[in-house]
N, C-alpha and C positions, 0 to 999 in steps of 0.2 A: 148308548153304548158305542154305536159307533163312531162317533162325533167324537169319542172319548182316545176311542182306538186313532181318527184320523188328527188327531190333534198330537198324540202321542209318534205317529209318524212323520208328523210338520214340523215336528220340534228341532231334529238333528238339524233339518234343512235348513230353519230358519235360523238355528246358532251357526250353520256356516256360511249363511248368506251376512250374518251380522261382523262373525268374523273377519270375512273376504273386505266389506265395507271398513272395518275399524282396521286391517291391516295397511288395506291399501292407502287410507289415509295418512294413516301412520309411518308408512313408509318414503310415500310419494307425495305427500302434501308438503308442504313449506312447514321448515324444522322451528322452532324455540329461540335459537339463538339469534339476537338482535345485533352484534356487528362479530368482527372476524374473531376467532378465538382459536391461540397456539395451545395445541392437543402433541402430547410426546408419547409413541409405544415404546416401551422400555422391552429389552431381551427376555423372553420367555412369559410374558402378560399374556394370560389368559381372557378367553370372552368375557366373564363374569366380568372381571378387575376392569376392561377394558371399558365393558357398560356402564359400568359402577361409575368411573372417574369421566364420563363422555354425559352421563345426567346428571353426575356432580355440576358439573360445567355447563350444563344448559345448551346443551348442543343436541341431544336427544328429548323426546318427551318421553318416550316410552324404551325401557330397559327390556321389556320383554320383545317388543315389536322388533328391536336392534339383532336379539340372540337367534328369534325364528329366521328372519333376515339373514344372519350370519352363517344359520345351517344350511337353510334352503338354497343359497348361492355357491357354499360349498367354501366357504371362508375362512375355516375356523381355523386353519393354520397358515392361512395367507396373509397374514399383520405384517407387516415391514418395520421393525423400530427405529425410529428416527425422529425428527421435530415437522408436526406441519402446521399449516392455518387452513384452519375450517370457513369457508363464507359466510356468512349470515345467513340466516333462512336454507340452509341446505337441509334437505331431508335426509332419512338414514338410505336408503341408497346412494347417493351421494356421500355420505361418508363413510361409508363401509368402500368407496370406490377409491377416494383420497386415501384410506389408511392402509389399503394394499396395493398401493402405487410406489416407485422409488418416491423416497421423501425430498422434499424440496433443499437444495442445498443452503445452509445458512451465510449471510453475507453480514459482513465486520465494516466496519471503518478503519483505518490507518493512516493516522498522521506522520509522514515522513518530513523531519525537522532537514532545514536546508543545513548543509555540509555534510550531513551523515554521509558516513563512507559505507560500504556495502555489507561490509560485516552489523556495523549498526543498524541500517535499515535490516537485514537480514533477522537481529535480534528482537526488533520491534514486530514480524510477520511474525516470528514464531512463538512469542507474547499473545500474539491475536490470535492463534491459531489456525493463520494460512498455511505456515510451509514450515520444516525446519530450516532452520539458518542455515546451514550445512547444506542443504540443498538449493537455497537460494544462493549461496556465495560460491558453489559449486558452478551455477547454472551463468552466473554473470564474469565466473573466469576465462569463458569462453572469447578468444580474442576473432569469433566470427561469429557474427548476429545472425548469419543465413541456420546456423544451427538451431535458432531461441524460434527464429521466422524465418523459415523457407520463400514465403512469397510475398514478403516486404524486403523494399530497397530504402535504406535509413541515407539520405544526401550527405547528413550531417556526419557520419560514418566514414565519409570518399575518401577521408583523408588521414584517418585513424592510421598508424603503424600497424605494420600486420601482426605487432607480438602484441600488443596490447589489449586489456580486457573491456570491458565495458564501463568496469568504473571511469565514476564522472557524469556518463550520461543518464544514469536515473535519477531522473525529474524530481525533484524535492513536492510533494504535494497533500494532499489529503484521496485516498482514495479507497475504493469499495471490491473486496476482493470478498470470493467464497471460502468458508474453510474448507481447509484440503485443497486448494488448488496446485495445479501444476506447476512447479519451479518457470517452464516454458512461458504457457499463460501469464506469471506474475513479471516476469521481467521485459515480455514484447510489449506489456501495458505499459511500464516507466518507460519505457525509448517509444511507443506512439504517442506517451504526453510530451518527452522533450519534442519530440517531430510537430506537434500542433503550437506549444508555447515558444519555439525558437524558431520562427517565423523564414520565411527564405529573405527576407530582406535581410536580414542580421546575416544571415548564414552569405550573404552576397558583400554584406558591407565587410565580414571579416575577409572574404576572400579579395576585393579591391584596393585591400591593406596590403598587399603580400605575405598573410597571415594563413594559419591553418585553423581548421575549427576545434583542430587538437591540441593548439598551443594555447588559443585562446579559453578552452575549459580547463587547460588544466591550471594555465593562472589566474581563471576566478577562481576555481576551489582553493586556492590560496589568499585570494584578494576576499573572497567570503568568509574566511576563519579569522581575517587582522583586523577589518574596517566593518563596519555596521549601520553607516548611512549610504545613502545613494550618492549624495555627491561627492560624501567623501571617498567612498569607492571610484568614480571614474578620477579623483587624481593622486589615489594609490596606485590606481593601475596605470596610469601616464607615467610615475616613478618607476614600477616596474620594467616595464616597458623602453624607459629612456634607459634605464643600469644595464638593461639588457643590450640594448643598440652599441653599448661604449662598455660592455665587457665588464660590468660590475657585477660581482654578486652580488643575489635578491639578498639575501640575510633574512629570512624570513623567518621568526619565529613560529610559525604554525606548522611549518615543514620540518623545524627539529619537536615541534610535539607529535609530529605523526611519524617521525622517528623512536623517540621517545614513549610515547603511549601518555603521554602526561598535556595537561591544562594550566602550562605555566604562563605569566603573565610573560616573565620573564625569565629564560632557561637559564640556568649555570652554567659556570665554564665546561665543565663537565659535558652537560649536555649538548652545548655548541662543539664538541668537538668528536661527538660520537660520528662513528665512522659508517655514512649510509649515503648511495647515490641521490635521495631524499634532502639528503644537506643541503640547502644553500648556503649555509654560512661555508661549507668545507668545497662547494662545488660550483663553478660558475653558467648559468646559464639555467633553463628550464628544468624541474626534474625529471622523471624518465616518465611520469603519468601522472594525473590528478590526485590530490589526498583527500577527497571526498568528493561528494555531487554538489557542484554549487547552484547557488539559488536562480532563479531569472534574473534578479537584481544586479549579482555580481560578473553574471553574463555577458548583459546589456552593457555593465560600466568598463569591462574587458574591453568588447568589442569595440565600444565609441568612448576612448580614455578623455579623457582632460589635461592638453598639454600646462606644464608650467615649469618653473626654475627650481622646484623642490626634485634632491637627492635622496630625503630622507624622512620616514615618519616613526610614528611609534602610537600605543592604543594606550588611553589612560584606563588607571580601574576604572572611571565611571564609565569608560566605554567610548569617550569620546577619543581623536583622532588629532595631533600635534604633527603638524610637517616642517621640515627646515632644507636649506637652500645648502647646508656648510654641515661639515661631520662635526665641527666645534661647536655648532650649534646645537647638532644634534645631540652631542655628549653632556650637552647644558643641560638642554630638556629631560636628558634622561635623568640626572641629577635631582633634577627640579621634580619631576614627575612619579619618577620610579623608585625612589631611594629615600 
């Protein structure tokens, strides 16, 4: 009988000694899941849901071990909803730790195509969901970069006008931004990649020119919307460059489409004659700032042109690049080419 009675008293003990062992395992041993797995709390998920869809997943082994877990910590309304990644082998302390944490911010990729102007690029971020455009094109009309970056000095900057905004200088590229980022953050990134890819030797060979680094971007983002090879870009931009010297207008069709808003191979009279300091066909000399971000390519061919005897080129549909030495030549070619 008493053996009966002490066995009857060993019992509680030994269920919570077995307990304490399967919890603490449970808790603090290495979790189920074999590599990382994105877990999302949605607004107003409960522990149950939470468990439910955390051993759906193989991230927990035990659903009940998670919820005592969850009270005993005092959790149950500390879920943060957001997206995270679980480790491998994490136990449920460990994840009951990750999911009442701010959640990790998620990060996109964005390919920014070279000449995009800032409203374009701006429309591509807010596609991804970094920023809205609005706020990006807000943020780069700023004609002082101390406002984006208080404690970066951009070289390539020195020489900017002081009305002018920042187009031009975001760096055409591929890059990795968080959603929700800061207008600030997203635009000191495009002007610390132009600062790495536009190297100070460039930025020295345009200044031993008697050039500025602001004349020179702003005629590739011209010389990047006409021409499409590299070589034939640096002797688009020797043509420029020389009509420049001897008082020609550029004529450049890309400057009446970015008057225009249109993708004409070849604008109409109409449109060569619309009335914008933008014109080169209506106004001689540089325009008053870039009409998009040009690439490194068109950069390069800027800055180190290719001299020669040609006044004149023109882009075929295939894309390729016709130059002539004579306006009658040129009006051959155009003939020939365009017509």
């Amino acid at each position: 009988m008493k053996k009966l009675w002490w066995l009857l008293l060993a019992l509680p003990f030994l269920f919570l000694v077995i307990f304490i062992v399967w919890f603490g395992q449970a808790t603090s041993g290495e979790g189920p899941l074999q590599s990382p797995q994105q877990v999302t709390i949605t607004a107003g998920q409960g522990v149950n849901a939470i468990a439910a869809d955390l051993s759906a997943k193989t991230v927990i082994g035990s659903d009940l071990a998670f919820k005592i877990s969850v009270v005993l910590e005092g959790a149950r309304n500390s879920f943060i909803p957001g997206e995270y990644t679980i480790p491998a082998k994490a136990n449920i302390r460990k994840v009951i730790e990750i999911l009442i944490s701010t959640p990790e911010a998620e990060e996109v990729s964005v390919r920014i195509q070279e000449g995009w102007t800032a409203r374009e690029i701006g429309d591509a971020l807010e596609k991804a969901g970094v920023l809205s455009a609005d706020a990006f094109v807000t943020a780069v009309s700023t004609p002082d970069s101390r406002t984006i970056a208080p404690d970066r000095t951009y070289d390539f900057l020195r020489d900017k006008p002081a009305t002018a905004n920042l187009e031009g200088y975001l760096f055409p590229d591929t890059y990795k931004f968080f959603k929700d980022a800061t207008a600030k953050h997203v635009v000191q990134k495009f002007l610390d990649t132009f600062a790495s890819k536009v190297s100070a030797t460039i930025l020295s060979d345009i200044r031993s020119q008697g050039r500025t680094v602001f004349d020179v971007v702003t005629l590739a983002s011209i010389v990047d919307k006409e021409v499409r090879t590299d070589a034939d870009r640096r002797i688009a931009a020797g043509v420029f460059w020389t009509r420049l010297a001897h008082g020609i207008a550029l004529q450049s069709d890309a400057t009446v489409n970015y008057v225009t808003g249109k993708q004409a191979l070849q604008p109409t009279n109409i449109d060569l004659s619309t009335a914008s300091p933008y014109n080169t066909y209506q106004n001689r000399g540089l325009p008053p700032g870039p009409i998009g971000n040009p690439s490194f390519s068109a950069i390069r061919a800027t800055a180190n042109p290719q001299d020669s005897d040609y006044l004149y080129f023109l882009t075929k549909p295939d894309g390729t690049t016709v130059f002539s030495k004579t306006y009658e030549e040129h009006l051959a070619n155009k003939r020939k080419y365009l017509q």
